[in-house]
N, C-alpha and C positions, 0 to 999 in steps of 0.2 A: 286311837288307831282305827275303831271301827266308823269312825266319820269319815276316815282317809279313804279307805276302801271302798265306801261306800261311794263319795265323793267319784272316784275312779270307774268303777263299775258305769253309774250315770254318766258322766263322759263319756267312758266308750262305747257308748249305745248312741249318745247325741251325736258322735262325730260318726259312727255306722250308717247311723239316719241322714245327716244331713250330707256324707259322701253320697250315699246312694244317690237322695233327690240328685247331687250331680252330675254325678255318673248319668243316670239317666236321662236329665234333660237338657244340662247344661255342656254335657263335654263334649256333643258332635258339633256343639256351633263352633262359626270361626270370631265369635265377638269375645277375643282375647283376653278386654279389657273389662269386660265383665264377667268371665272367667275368675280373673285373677284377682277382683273385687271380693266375688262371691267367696273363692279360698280362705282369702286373708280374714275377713267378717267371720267367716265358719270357726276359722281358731274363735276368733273373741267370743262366739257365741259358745261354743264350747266350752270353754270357760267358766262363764255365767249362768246359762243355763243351768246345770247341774245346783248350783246355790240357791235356783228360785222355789219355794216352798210349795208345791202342790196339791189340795184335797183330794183325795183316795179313797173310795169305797172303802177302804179296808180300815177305816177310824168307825170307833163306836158316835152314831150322835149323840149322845149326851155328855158323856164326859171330852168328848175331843181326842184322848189317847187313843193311840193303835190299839189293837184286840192283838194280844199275846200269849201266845198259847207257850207250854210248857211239859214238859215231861222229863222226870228225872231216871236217871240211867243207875242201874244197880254198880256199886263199886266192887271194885276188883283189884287185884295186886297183882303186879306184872317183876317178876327178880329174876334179870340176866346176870351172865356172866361176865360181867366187864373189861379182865383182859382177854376172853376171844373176841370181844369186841372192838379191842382197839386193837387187835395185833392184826383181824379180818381190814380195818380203817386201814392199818398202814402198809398192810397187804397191798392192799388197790390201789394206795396213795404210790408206791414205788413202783408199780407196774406201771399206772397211768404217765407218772415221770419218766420212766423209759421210753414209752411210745412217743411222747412228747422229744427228748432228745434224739429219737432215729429220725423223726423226721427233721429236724433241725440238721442230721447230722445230710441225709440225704439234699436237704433243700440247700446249704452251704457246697456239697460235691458238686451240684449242678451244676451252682452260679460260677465255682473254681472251674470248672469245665466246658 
């Protein structure tokens, strides 16, 4: 799950980056067709990029691992009350559902009108 996200995160910094470079230099031309070259490439590099392995100041040289730092959090016990918590849940859950049906009711009088 944390490769996913990670995975994610790096994309959307590559596809931030390489929108800009277009934005910026590519989107006032009128060369359409390399425009729409550029786009399409941008997905695939997207893609790909994010998979390619990078050396980073932040590896130790000797061993090759990251440098990982750590700190453990004192434990604690957390005991709520569980039915005002679901009765609060289904509180909002039926309000929410109301507002949702006025406007359905409203948006249905319109169209009848």
């Amino acid at each position: 799950m944390e490769a996913t996200i990670n995975y994610l995160w790096e994309a959307s910094i590559c596809l931030l980056l390489l929108y800009g470079f277009y934005w910026m230099s590519l989107s006032h031309h009128t060369f359409f067709d390399w425009n729409r070259g550029y786009l399409i490439g941008m997905m695939g590099m997207v893609l790909i990029i994010p998979l390619l392995s990078i050396p980073s100041f932040f590896f130790d040289q000797g061993s090759g691992f990251p440098l990982t730092y750590s700190y453990i959090l004192p434990e604690f016990n957390v005991q709520a009350d569980i039915k005002n918590t679901i009765l609060s849940l289904n509180t909002f859950l039926i309000i929410l559902f109301c507002i949702y049906l006025l406007g359905v009711f409203i948006a249905t009088a319109k169209f009848i009108f």
